[in-house]
Each structure stands twice: as structure tokens, then as C-alpha cells.
N, C-alpha and C positions, 0 to 999 in steps of 0.2 A: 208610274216610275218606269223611266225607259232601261233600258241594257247599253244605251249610248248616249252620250248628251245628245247631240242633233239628232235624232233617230228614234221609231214607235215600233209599239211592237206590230203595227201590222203592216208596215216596211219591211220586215223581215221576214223571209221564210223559218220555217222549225230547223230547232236547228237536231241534227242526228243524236243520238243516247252518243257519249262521250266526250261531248263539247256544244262549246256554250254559242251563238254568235256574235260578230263583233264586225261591222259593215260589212254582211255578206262575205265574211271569213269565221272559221270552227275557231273559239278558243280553246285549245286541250284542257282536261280538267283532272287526268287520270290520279293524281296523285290526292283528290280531293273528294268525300260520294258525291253524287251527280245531282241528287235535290238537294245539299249545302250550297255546291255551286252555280244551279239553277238561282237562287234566292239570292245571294253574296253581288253575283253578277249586277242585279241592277240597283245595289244598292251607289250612291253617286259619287262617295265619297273613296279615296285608295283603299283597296282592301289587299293584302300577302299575306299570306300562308308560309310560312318558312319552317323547312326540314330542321330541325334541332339540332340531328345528327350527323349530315351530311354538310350542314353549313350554308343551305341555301334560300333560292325563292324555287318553289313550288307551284305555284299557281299564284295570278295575278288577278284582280277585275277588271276591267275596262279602263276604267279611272287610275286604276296601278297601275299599268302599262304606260296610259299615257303621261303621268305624272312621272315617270321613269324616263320616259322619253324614249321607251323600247319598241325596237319594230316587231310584229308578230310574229310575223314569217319566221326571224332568227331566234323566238320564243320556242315556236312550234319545232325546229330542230333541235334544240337543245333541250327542251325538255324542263328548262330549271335556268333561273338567273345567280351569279353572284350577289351576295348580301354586301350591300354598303356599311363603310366605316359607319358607327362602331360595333354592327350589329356581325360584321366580319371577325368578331374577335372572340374565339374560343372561348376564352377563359370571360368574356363577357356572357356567353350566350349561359354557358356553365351555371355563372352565377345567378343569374336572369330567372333560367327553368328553375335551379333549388328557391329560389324567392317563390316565384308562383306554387310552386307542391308544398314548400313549409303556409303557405299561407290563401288556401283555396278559397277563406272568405270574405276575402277583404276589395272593399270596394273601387282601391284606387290601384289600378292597375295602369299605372300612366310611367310613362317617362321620353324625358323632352333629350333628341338628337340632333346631331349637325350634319349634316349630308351634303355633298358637292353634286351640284345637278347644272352641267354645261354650263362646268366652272365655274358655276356662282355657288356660295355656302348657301346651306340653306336650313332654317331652325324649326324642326317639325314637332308635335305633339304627337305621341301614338297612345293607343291603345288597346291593350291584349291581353288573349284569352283564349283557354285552349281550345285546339281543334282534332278532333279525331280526323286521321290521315286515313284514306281506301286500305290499306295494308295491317291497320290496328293501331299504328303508334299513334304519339300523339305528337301533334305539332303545334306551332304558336300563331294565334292568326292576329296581325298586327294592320289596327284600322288607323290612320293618318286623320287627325282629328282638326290638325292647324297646321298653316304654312305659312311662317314668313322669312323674312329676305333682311337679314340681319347684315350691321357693321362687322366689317371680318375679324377686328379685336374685341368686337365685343365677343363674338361667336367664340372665339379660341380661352376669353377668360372664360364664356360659359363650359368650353366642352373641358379645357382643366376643370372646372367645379365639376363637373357632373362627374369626371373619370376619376376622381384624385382617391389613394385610398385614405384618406382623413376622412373624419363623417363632421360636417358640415351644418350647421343648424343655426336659424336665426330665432330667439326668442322676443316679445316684450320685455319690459322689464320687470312686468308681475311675472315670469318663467313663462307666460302662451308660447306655445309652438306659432313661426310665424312659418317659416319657410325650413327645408333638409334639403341635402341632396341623396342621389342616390344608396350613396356607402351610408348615411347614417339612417335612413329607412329603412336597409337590408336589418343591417345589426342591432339597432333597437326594439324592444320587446310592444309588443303592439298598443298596450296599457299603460304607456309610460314616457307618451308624448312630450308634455312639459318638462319645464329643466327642473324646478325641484323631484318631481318623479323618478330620475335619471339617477340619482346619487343614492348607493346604500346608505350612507350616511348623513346624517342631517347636518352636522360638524364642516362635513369638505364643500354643503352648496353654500352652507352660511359666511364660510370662509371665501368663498370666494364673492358675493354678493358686499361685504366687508369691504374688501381689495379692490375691489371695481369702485368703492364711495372715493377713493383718495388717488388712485391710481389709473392708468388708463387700459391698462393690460396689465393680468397674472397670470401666472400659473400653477398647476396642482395637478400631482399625481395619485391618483385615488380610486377606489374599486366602483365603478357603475354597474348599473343595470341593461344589462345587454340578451340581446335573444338568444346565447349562448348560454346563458347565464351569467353571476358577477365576474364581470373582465378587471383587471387592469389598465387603466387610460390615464395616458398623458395629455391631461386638458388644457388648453389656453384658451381663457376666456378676457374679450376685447368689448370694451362698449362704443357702441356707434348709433345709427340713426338709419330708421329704414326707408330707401330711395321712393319708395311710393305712396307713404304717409308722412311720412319726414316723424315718426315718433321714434322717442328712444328705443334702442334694443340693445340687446346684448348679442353680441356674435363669437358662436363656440366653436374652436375645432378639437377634435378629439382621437387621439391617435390610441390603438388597442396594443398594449406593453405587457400583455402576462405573460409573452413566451418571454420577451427578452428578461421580465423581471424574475421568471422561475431558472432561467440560466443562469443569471447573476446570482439567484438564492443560490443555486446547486454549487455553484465555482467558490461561495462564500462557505456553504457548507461542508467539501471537501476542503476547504484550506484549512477550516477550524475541526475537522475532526478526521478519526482513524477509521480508517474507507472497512476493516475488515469488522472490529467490535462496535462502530459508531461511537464511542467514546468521544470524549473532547481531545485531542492532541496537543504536543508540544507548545505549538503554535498559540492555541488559547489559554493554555496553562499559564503562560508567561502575564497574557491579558487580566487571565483572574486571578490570580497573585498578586500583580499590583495594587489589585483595585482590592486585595484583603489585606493586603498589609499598610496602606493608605488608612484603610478603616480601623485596622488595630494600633497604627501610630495615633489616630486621634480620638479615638476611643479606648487609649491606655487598657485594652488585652490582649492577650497571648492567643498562641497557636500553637499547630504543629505539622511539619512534613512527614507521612510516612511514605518510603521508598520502599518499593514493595518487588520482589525478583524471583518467580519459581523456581525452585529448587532441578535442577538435572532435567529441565527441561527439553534440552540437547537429544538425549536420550530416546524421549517419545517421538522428537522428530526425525530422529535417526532408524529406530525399530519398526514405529507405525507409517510412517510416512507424513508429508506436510498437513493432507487433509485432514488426518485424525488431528492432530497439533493446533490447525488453525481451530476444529471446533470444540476443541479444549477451551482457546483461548476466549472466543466467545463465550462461552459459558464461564468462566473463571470472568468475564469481562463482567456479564449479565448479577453475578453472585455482590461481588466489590460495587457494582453501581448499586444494589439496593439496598446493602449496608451504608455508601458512601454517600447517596444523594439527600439523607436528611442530616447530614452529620456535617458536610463540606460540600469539596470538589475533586469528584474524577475524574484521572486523566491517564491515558496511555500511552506511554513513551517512544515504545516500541519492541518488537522481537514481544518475550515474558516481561518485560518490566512496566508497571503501574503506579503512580502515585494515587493518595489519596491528601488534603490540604483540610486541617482542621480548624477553622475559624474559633473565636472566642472559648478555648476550653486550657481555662487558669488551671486546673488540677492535673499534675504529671498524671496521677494516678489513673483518672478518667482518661489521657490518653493512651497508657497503658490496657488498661482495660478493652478500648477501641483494637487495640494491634493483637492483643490476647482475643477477642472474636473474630476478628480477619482471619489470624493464624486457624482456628477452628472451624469455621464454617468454608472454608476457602478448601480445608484439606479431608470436608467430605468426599466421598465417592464422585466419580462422574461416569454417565452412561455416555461413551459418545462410538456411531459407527457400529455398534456392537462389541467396544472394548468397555472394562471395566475399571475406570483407571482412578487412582489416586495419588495425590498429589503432595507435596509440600512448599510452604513458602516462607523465606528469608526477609525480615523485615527491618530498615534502618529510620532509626527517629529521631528527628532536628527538631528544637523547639526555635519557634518566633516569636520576640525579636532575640531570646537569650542568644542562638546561636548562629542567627544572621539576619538581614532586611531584604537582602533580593533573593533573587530566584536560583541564580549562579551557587553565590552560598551555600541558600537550605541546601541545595540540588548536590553538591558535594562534601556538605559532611551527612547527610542521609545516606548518599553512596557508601560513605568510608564505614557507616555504622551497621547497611545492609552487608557489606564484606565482611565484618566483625563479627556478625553473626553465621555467617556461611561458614569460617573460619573455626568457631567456638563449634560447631556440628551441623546448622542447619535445621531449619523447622524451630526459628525463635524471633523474638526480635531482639533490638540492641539499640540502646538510647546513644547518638553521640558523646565523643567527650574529647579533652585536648590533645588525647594520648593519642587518638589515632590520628588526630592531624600529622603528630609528631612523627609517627611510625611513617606517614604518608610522605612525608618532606621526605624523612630519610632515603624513602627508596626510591624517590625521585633523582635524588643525589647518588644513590649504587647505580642507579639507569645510567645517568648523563658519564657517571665515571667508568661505568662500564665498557661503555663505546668508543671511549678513549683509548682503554686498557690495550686493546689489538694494534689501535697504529702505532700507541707508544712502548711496545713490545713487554707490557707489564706479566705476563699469565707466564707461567714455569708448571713441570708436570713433576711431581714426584712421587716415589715407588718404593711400595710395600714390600715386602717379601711375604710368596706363597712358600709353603715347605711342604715335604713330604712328610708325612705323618710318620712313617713307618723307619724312614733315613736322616730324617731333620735337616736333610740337603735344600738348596734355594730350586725349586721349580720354575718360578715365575715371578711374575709380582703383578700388581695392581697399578693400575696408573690414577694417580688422584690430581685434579686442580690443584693448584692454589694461586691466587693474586697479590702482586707487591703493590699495595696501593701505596698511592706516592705520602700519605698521613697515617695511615692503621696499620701497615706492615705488612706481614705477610698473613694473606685471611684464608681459610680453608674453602673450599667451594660449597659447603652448607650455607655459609654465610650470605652468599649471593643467587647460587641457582633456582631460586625461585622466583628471584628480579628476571633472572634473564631469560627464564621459561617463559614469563607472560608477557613480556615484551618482544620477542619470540628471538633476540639474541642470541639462544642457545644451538640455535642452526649453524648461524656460523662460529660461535667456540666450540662447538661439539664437532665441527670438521675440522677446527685446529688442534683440539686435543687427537683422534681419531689420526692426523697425521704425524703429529710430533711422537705419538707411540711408536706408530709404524717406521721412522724412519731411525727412531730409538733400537729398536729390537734387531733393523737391519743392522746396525752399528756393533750391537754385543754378539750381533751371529756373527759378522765378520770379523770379533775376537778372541772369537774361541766359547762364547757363552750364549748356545743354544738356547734361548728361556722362551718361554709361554708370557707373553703380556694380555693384560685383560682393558678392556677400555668400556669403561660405563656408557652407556644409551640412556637418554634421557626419553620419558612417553612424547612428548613434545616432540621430538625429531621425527618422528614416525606420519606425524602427521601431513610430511610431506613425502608425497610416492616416490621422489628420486634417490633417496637416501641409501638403500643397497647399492645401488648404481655408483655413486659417487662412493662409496666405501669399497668396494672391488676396483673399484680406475686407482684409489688410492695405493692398494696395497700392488697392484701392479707397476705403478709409477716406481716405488720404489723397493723394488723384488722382493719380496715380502711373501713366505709363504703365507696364504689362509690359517693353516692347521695351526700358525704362531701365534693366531688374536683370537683371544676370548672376548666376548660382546658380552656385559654384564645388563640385566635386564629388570625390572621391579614388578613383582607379583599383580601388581595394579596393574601393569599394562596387558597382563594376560583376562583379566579379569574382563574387559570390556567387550572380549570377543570380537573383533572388531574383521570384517573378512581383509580390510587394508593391511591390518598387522598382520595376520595369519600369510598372507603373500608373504608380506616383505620378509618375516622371517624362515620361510621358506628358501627363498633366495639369499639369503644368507649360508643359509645351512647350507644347499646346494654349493655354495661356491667355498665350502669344505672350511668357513669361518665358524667356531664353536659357539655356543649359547649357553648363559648360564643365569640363574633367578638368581638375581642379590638377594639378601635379607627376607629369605623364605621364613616363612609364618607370619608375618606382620599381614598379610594380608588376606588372610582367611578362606585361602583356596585349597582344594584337596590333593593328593598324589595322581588318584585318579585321573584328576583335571588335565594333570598336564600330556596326559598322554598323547593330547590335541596339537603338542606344540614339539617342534625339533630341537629342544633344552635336551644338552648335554651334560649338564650340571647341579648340583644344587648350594647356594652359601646359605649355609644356616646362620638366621640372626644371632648377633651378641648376646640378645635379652634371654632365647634360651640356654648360652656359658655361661653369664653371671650370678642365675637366679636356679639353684638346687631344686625345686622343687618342680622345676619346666623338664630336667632331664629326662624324666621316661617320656616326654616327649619328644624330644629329641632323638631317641635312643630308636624310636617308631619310626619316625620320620627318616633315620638311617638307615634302618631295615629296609624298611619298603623301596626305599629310592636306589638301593644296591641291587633289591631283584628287578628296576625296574631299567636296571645297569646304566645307572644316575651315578658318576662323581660326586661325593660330599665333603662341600671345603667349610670347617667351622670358622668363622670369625671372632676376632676381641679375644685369643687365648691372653690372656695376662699374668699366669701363673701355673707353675709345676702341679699342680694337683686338677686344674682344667684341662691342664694338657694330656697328664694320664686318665684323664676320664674320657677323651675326643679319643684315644689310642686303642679304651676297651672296648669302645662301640663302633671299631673298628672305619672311621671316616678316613678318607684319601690324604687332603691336607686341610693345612692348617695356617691363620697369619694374625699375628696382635702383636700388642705392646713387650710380651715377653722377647717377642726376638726382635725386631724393628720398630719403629713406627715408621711412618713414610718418610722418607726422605731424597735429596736432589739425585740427581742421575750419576754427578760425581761418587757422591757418598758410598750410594748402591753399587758403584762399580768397587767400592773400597772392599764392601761387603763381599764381591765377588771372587775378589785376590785374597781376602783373608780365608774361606771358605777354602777356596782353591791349595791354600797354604797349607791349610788344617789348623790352621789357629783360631776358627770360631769354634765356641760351645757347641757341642750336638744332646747337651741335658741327656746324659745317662739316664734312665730311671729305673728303679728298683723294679718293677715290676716286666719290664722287659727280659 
């Protein structure tokens, strides 16, 4: 074997340690050891070395040069050739080296390329195998096995097949492996050549073997076996005839879909469920509903919705912060799914609110029963964070089909029954019933006429009389709602203030009462009748930060001393502690507007308590004038609140003998039905001239 075609070795002189000869020229061999290249040299056939990493040719033989059609000399400077299409291609070479290291014992190390060699394509066979490079790496030593000189369409349909990423396979029609191309030789498992082998399933080759008797092409999305492991593949399998036996075959392409199909699961699975507990959401709810009450219309049984809503849950997300809250909710999620997943269908609505959906269960009882273990197990202990929290929950219960067939329905008289029970105290449940539709309509219709009432100037303010306890002279007075509705008359504002607080109304009628006082009191200042007005705050106002704000512009707009408005306040709102309120009433007080607790003791706060707060006042509830056996509490609560140099105004006096009992226990003033009840601004002014006259009563009393 010569080192040249035309040429022996003893035509040539030796050639020096670092190169090879080659008609009386060194071929460099540096990047190759020197006895590989010594031996490589005269073999006949093209032999290249290519750097992996660098993307090159490295070292050529005789026969690789000339079959490149390369001059030496420009070898010998450079050191290294350019790699021809498609051995140029990165992400080729990439995938090429992980083939050979996933697979160091396999015998076919082949694959067929098209190369452009003075401009003619050219269709080669190679074959390769590693080569330790002088420097340690390793590189690919590709031997040129065939050379022909192909149709340039044909050559472009072969080097599409070769490059394409679909994996390509030709079978018989008993499944033989007849022919692959590259991408399905990478990715198939080495054991698992034929086409029945390919499919985990025996179902998806029979299926398609089926489809192929009647048709000419199918398709079928199905899990194979891939050297990855089981993939996802979009297979299209075509039957045809093979061009160099003329027998039938079956021709596959098969495209690898697990990422796309684990995205599409993912995108399917956040639309059907609540990203934080994993629960099922809204969205499925509505899906499994149908399809259970579908089954209960033709399987004639019953069900039941429970609407499930934790109790002051607000609360923990306000003290603890959201994290503790959300892993509240998990865990409250996790509790309800394990009671709920043999029973029905869990689902989480959103924020604390849960349903659970009871399929075939005839006995109310047994659903009762269901909501009576919710409410218990749901309102053990929780560890979450390091808090140790417990819980309560409010639950409303719609039977199907008694109390509805869709979703919308259950979904709102559940609601009105879960409110029913929040209402009744909370930590119970509550079966729906007609009444509270009824109540529901109703205060739909106080809503709608409510928002009427402002543009069509329905709301009037009327005024109590505050008296001096010790004078029985008019102090002040109370400012109270009322509404002329255009069919019920005239309604007190008990009647509605709870419509308007939760539809959050009470903002703007609370700055219309708020001004119709102030601009009331400027009026009796400028005739003559100095009085103190008190004007209620509702907790609801407060929840908006600009509310001092806009009540000092008020009393400014229309010169309005501060020291003239008392701001009446409800124990409750003191109770929540809230640092928003504590401001706001601050600046209040600051701007030398007075504070005072309405209906102190209903709320079960202490004297002590208030010492937090810039209350100048105290109105002692009704319930302790009417009811004898409350006055030594009363009597306590005046002590205390006088050293605590607290004002005490009793309310609901209605009688000469409460009245000298508020006298002995020595309270500031006083206002009820004995001397007024509220009435219009006219009236009150009547009040004022008769006073003024001396022709009202001032009730002597004996005791005086």
C-alpha cells in the first residue's frame, strides 16, 4: 500500500517525525499522534480527522486532500480546513458526537451526505469513529466509504430526508425495519427496530395497521418508544411500495409532541383548576355540574350544594399577613378535599369561598350531617408559619333539583343561605328557603331606590334634642336620616343603612348628611342658637382614607366651627383596632372636631380600652334606661368615664323616673321620647322659640 496512488514507498525519502510525505512534500500531522498518522496515511481511501470543537478538518490523508481538491501548501498554512455542508453545522456536529458517546457499541456508524465538490453535488457514504487528537480530546475520524454523483433533485429530496426533524422509517408490511433516516435512528431505542416494537401500546400499532386495510394514509397520536424514553408522537403512517423491491411497505413519519402536549396539559390544567390550593375552579365546576345534574334528571335523585365561606377571614389577612392566609387556605383546601372527594365535587371559588356538590344523597338529614362534619373538622386547630390558628366556617345549603337545575341557581340561593347563617352568628350552616329570596329581592329594590333617592332629593335630616341634664335647656341635637320614599313614607335610616353600607352607598349619603348638618348649624348660629350637632359615622366610611379630609373642607366651606360637630362613633369600630382608623381619628380630633361612642356597652369593650382613642364622650345605650337591673352598671360606667373626664349623654330617657335616675348618677345630658323625638329642622326650630319663650316644660323634679 502506497502513501500516494502513483507512488512507492521507496520513491520517497523518510519523511521527518511530524509529518507524513506526500510527492516529496511534509504533510503536517500535528493535531494527530504520529504512528495514527503514519498508518491512516496510506490507507487509499479519504480519510479526516475533524476537531468537534472548533468545527474543523484537522488533518487529511492523501486521498482527502485530493478528493477535496485541496492544495497542500494552503493546508500546510492554515493548519485546518473548513468542514463542508452539513458537517458545518453546529447543532449537527452536537448531535452527531452525543449519538456516538450514547452509543459506543454499535456497529453502524454510517451516515450518507451531499457535499458540493467544484460545483457538482456530490452523495458520499462516511464512516466514523473516534480518534484521540495529540492534545487528549477527542475527535471524529471520518473514512469516505462511496462516492457518487447524483441528480441534483434527487440529492436535495435526499438531503431533506436526511436533515428533516421527523424520523423517517420505511417498514415491510410484517413491521421489518427496511430503511430510517438519521433523526429516527438518533431517537429510537436500539432494541426496538420494527414497527410493532415502536409502540407502548399494542391498541395504537393495531389501530393503525386496521386504517392502513381501508385507507391510504392515517394518523395517530400515541406514546412510543423512544431512547429517551416513552415520547409523545404524532405518527402518520402512509402505505406505499418499496422503489428497489417493488414490495409493499408501510412508510412512517413521526413527529416527537411531549413538550407541546405537556403544555397544552399545563394550559388545560390551570384553566380547570385554582393555581394556589390545586382544587378544581370555577370554570370546572360549572363542567361537573352539568354532567351531575344531567345524571340526577335521568336517574330521578337528589343532591345538594354546600357554599362554604370562612368566617373573618379578612382578619388573618390583615394581622398575619397574605402568606400565613394563603397557607391557611391550603390546608382548609387539603381538609375539605378529603372529606369531599368520596362524597362529590370540590371546588374553590375564590378568596375563602368553597363549594362542595353532593350527588345522589335523597336524605336532607345525611346532608346535614355532611355540613355538621365540615363545620367540625374544618374548625380544628391549624399549625401554619408558627401561628396557631383556628378557624370558623359559615355554610349555605341548596338542594337539587328542589331548589334549582343550573349552576347560577344552586350558586345563589347557597349564597343567600350561607349569609343567613353568618347573619344568625356564624360557625353554622343554614338550609335555603323562599324567605330569603324574598328578603334578597327586597333589598335589591332598597339598592336600586336608593340611588335614586340623592338625584331625586328624597333624604331630609331630622333632629333630636340633646338637653342638659342639670338645666333641661336644648344643648344640641342629634342629626338622624330619614328617607321619603316615593311608596313607604317616610323610613327611619335603620331601615336601609345596612343596604347602603354594603353597596358602599353610604359614602356618598354620609357626605350628604355630614353637610346638610354643617350647613344646618351654620344657619341656627347665625340666629341666635349656638347648638352643638352630632352627626353619625358609619365603620364603612372610614374605610376610605380621605374621609377626614373631605369633612374638615366641609366644615370650612361653610364656616363652621369644628368645636360645633360632634362625630358619633360605634364601639365596633373601636374594637378592630385598625392603625387606618386610629389616624383618621386622630385628625379629626386634631382639627378640634369632637368624638363620641354611640350605644356604649353593646359592644363589649372596656373604659380602659378607650383610652387609645381621642373620644370625648360617652352615649350610654337605651338597653341600660330601660332594663333596672343594668343600672349599677351604668352607674359604673358613669364613674369611671367622669374621672376619665368623658362626657355622659344617656339615651331613650322616656320617663320622669329615668330621668331622675340619669340626674343621681350625676350624667352631663340627656335625649328620648320624653322631650322630643326627632323631628324636621322646621319643628326643632319651633322647639327653639318655645324654649327661648320659656313655655317648654323643664320637669321640675322632686328630688332636685
Amino acid at each position: 500500500m502506497t502513501d500516494h496512488p502513483r507512488g512507492s514507498d521507496n520513491q520517497q525519502p523518510a519523511a521527518p517525525q511530524g509529518s507524513v510525505m506526500k510527492g516529496g512534500k511534509r504533510i503536517p500531522h500535528g493535531k494527530i499522534p504520529e504512528r495514527d498518522a503514519a498508518i491512516l496515511s496510506k490507507i487509499e481511501m479519504p480519510l479526516y480527522l475533524l476537531d468537534l470543537e472548533n468545527i474543523c478538518i484537522v488533518w487529511a490523508n492523501p486521498r482527502g486532500l485530493e478528493f477535496m481538491k485541496e492544495d497542500l501548501d494552503t493546508f500546510e498554512n492554515h493548519s485546518c480546513l473548513p468542514l463542508p455542508a452539513p458537517f458545518s453545522d453546529p447543532a449537527h456536529i452536537h448531535r452527531l458526537r452525543n449519538y456516538l458517546l450514547a452509543n459506543p457499541d454499535t456497529s453502524d456508524r454510517r451516515e450518507s451526505v451531499t457535499v458540493v465538490i467544484d460545483g457538482q453535488p456530490t452523495s458520499i457514504t462516511c464512516v466514523m469513529a473516534e480518534q484521540p487528537m495529540q492534545d487528549g480530546r477527542l475527535g471524529l475520524l471520518v473514512q469516505i466509504t462511496s462516492i457518487t454523483t447524483t441528480d441534483v433533485s434527487q440529492l436535495r429530496i435526499a438531503q431533506a430526508l436526511l436533515f428533516t426533524n421527523s424520523m423517517i422509517s420505511m417498514y415491510k408490511e410484517n413491521g421489518e425495519l427496511i430503511y430510517e433516516n438519521p433523526m429516527s435512528r438518533l431517537h429510537r431505542p436500539k432494541r426496538a427496530a420494527d414497527l410493532p416494537d415502536r409502540f407502548c401500546n399494542d391498541r395504537d400499532y393495531n389501530a393503525i395497521r386496521e386504517a392502513l386495510k381501508t385507507r391510504l394514509q392515517t394518523n395517530l397520536v400515541c406514546l412510543m418508544k423512544a431512547a429517551e424514553g416513552h415520547r409523545w408522537h404524532d405518527v402518520t403512517a402512509r402505505r406505499g411500495h418499496d422503489p428497489v423491491t417493488g414490495e409493499r411497505t408501510i412508510l412512517v413519519s413521526a413527529i416527537d409532541v411531549t413538550q407541546r402536549l405537556e403544555a397544552e396539559h399545563k394550559v388545560r390544567y390551570l384553566a380547570h383548576h385554582d393555581t394556589l390550593t390545586g382544587l378544581p375552579n370555577r370554570t370546572h365546576l360549572e363542567i361537573a355540574i352539568n354532567r351531575l345534574l344531567d345524571e340526577s334528571e335521568l336517574n330521578e335523585t337528589t343532591g345538594a350544594m354546600l357554599f362554604i365561606d370562612l368566617d373573618r377571614f379578612k382578619t388573618i389577612n390583615d394581622t398575619l399577613g397574605h402568606l400565613v392566609g394563603d397557607e391557611l387556605l391550603v390546608q382548609v383546601a387539603k381538609r375539605l378535599d378529603a372529606i369531599g372527594r368520596d362524597l362529590g365535587f370540590v371546588a374553590r371559588l375564590g378568596g375563602d369561598e368553597f363549594v362542595l356538590l353532593l350527588s345522589n344523597f335523597p336524605d336532607q338529614d345525611l346532608v346535614e350531617e355532611v355540613a355538621e362534619h365540615l363545620r367540625t373538622d374544618l374548625s380544628r386547630p391549624y399549625e401554619v408559619r408558627g401561628h396557631n390558628l383556628q378557624i370558623t366556617l359559615s355554610v349555605g345549603v341548596a338542594l337539587y333539583p328542589q331548589h334549582g337545575r343550573d349552576l347560577d341557581t344552586l350558586m345563589r340561593k347557597a349564597d343567600l343561605a350561607m349569609y343567613r347563617a353568618k347573619d344568625l352568628g356564624r360557625d353554622q350552616f343554614c338550609f335555603f328557603n323562599t324567605r330569603m329570596a324574598e328578603d334578597a329581592e327586597e333589598r335589591l329594590k332598597v339598592e336600586n331606590a336608593l340611588r335614586k333617592a340623592l338625584d331625586n332629593d328624597e333624604f331630609e335630616l331630622h333632629y333630636q334634642p340633646r338637653l342638659d341634664v342639670k338645666t333641661n335647656r336644648i344643648s344640641g341635637a342629634e342629626s338622624l336620616l330619614r328617607w321619603h320614599h316615593p311608596s313607604r313614607g317616610l323610613i327611619s335610616a335603620g331601615a336601609f343603612i345596612d343596604v347602603a353600607e354594603e353597596t358602599g352607598l353610604i359614602t356618598t349619603i354620609g357626605d350628604w348628611v355630614a353637610e346638610q348638618a354643617m350647613r344646618q348649624q351654620r344657619q341656627w348660629e347665625d340666629e341666635g342658637y349656638p347648638l352643638t350637632l352630632s352627626v353619625n359615622l358609619s365603620a364603612a366610611q372610614f374605610k376610605r382614607e380621605k374621609l377626614p379630609e373631605r369633612l374638615i373642607s366641609l366644615s370650612a366651606r361653610h364656616n363652621v366651627n369644628p368645636a360645633r360637630i360632634k362625630f358619633e362613633i360605634t364601639e365596633s369600630l373601636l374594637l378592630k383596632e385598625a392603625p387606618l382608623t386610629l389616624r383618621q381619628l386622630n385628625t379629626l380630633r386634631n382639627a378640634n372636631f369632637h368624638l363620641e361612642i354611640d350605644d356604649f356597652g353593646t359592644g363589649y369593650s372596656n373604659l380602659g380600652y378607650l383610652q387609645r382613642y381621642p373620644v370625648s364622650a360617652l352615649k350610654i345605650d337605651r338597653s341600660f334606661i330601660s332594663d333596672q337591673k343594668r343600672w349599677p352598671i351604668m352607674q359604673m360606667i358613669t364613674q369611671m368615664g367622669r374621672l376619665m373626664n368623658l362626657s355622659i349623654v344617656a339615651e331613650g330617657i322616656e320617663t320622669l323616673d329615668q330621668l331622675a335616675q340619669v340626674r343621681s348618677i350625676n350624667c352631663h345630658e340627656y335625649q328620648g321620647f320624653l322631650y322630643s323625638p326627632a323631628v324636621s329642622a322646621n319643628d326643632f326650630e319651633h322647639l327653639l322659640e318655645q324654649e327661648r319663650a320659656g313655655s317648654r316644660r323643664t320637669y321640675a323634679l322632686a328630688s332636685d
